[in-house]
C-alpha positions as CSV (number, residue, x, y, z in Angstrom):
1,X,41.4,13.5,-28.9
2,X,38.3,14.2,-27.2
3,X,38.6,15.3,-23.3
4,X,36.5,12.6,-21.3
5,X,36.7,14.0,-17.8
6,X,34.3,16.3,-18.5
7,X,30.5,15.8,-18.5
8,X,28.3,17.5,-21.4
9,X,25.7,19.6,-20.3
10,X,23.4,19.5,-22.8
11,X,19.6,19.6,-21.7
12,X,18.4,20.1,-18.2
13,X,19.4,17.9,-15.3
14,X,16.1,15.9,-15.4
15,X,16.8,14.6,-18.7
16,X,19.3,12.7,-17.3
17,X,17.1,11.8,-14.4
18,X,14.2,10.7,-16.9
19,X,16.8,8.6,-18.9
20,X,18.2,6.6,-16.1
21,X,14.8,6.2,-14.8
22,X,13.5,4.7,-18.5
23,X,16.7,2.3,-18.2
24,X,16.6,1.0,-14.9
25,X,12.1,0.5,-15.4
26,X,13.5,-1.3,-18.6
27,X,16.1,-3.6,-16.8
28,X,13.5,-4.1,-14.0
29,X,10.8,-5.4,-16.3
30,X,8.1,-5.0,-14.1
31,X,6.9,-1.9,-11.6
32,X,9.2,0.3,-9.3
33,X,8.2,2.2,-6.5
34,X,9.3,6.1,-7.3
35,X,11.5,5.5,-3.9
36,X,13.0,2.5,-5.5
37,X,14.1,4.3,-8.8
38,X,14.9,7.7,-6.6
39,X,17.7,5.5,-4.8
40,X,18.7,3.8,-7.9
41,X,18.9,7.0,-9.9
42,X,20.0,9.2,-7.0
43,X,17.5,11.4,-7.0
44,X,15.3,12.8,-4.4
45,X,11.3,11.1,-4.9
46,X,9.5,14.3,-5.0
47,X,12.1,15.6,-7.8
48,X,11.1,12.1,-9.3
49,X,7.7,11.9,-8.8
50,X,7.3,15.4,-11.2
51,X,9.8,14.0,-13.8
52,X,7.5,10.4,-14.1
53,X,4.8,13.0,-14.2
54,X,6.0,14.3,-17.6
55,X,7.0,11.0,-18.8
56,X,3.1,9.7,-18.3
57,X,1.6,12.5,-19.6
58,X,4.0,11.9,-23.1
59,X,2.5,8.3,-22.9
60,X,5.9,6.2,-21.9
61,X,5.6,5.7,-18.6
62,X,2.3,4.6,-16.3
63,X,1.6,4.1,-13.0
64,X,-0.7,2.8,-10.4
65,X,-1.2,4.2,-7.1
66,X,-1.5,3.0,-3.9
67,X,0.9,1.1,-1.5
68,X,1.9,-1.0,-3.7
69,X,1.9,1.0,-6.7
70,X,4.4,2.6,-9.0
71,X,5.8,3.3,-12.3
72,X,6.2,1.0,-15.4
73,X,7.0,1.4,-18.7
74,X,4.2,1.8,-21.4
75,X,6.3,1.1,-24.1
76,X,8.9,-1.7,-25.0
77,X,12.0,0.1,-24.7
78,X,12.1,-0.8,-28.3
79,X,10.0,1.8,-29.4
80,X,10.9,5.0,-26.9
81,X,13.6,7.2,-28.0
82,X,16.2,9.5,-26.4
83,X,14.8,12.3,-28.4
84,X,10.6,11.2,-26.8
85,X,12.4,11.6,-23.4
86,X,13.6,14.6,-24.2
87,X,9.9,16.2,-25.5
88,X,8.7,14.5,-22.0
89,X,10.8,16.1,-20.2
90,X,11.6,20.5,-22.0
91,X,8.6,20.8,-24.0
92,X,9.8,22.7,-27.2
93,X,8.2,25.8,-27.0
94,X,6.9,27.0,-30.7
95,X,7.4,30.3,-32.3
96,X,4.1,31.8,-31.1
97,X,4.8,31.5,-27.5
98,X,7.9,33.7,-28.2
99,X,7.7,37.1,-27.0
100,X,7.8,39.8,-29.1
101,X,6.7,42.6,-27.2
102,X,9.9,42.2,-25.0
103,X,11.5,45.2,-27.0
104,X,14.9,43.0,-27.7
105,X,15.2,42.4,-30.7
106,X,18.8,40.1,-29.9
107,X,16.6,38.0,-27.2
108,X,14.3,37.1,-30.0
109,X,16.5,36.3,-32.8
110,X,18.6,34.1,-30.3
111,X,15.8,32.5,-28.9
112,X,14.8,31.5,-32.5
113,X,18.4,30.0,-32.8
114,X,18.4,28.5,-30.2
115,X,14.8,26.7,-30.6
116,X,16.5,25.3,-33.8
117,X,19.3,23.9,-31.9
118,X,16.8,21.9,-29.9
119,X,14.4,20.9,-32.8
120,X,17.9,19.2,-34.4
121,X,18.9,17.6,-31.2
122,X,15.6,16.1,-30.4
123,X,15.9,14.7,-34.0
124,X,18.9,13.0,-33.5
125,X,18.0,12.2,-30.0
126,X,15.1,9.8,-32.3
127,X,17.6,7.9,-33.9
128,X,18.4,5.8,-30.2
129,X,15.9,3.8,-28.7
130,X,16.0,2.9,-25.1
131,X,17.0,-1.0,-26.1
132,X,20.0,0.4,-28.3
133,X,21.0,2.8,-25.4
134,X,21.0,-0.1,-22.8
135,X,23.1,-2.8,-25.6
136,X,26.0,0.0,-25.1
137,X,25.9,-0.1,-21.2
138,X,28.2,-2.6,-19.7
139,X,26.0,-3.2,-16.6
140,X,27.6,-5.1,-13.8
């Protein structure tokens, strides 16, 4: 039996940030001030404010400025997946950006590895959209 108490780390924080973000602009229907999804995703704004950044420049979020501005979704949460999140958010670096001048030999075989790793877990990451992600919450 699988151990529950404990969280899986897999991904950086803000991935978890962008995720609960996407849900809570998708249960909202309508624009949220980054303050408003800061407080609902615990988060601080700034630290917000840079992960909406990535999500609008990957085309899911968009926002309007101003006082009464702030973020909305571009897409139905239909047609985002856990695994666009997750390009938004840790950009998969390509081969050619991999150092090869570093003189380890280990560092570059393992960071090959582990690119894979991320390539296969973005790809399963595509197989959830936002709406399916939200049917399994039990919100109160």
């Amino acid at each position: 039996m699988r151990n529950t108490s404990r969280s899986v780390h897999i991904g950086p924080p803000r991935l978890k940030i962008a995720v609960h973000a996407i849900v809570w602009l998708a249960r909202s229907g309508s624009m949220l001030s980054s303050a408003m999804i800061a407080s609902q995703v615990d988060s601080h704004a700034t630290f917000l404010r840079r992960v909406m950044q990535s999500l609008s420049h990957a085309g899911i979020v968009d926002s309007k400025g101003g006082r009464e501005g702030g973020y909305f979704l571009k897409k139905s949460p239909a047609e985002i997946t856990l695994g666009d999140i997750y390009e938004a958010i840790c950009p998969v670096c390509n081969e050619s950006e991999i150092k090869v001048d570093c003189g380890e030999q280990i560092d570059i075989e393992l960071e090959k590895i582990l690119q894979e790793a991320e390539l296969q877990t973005i790809e399963y990451l595509r197989h959830y959209t936002i709406a399916q992600f939200m049917d399994r919450i039990h919100f109160s």
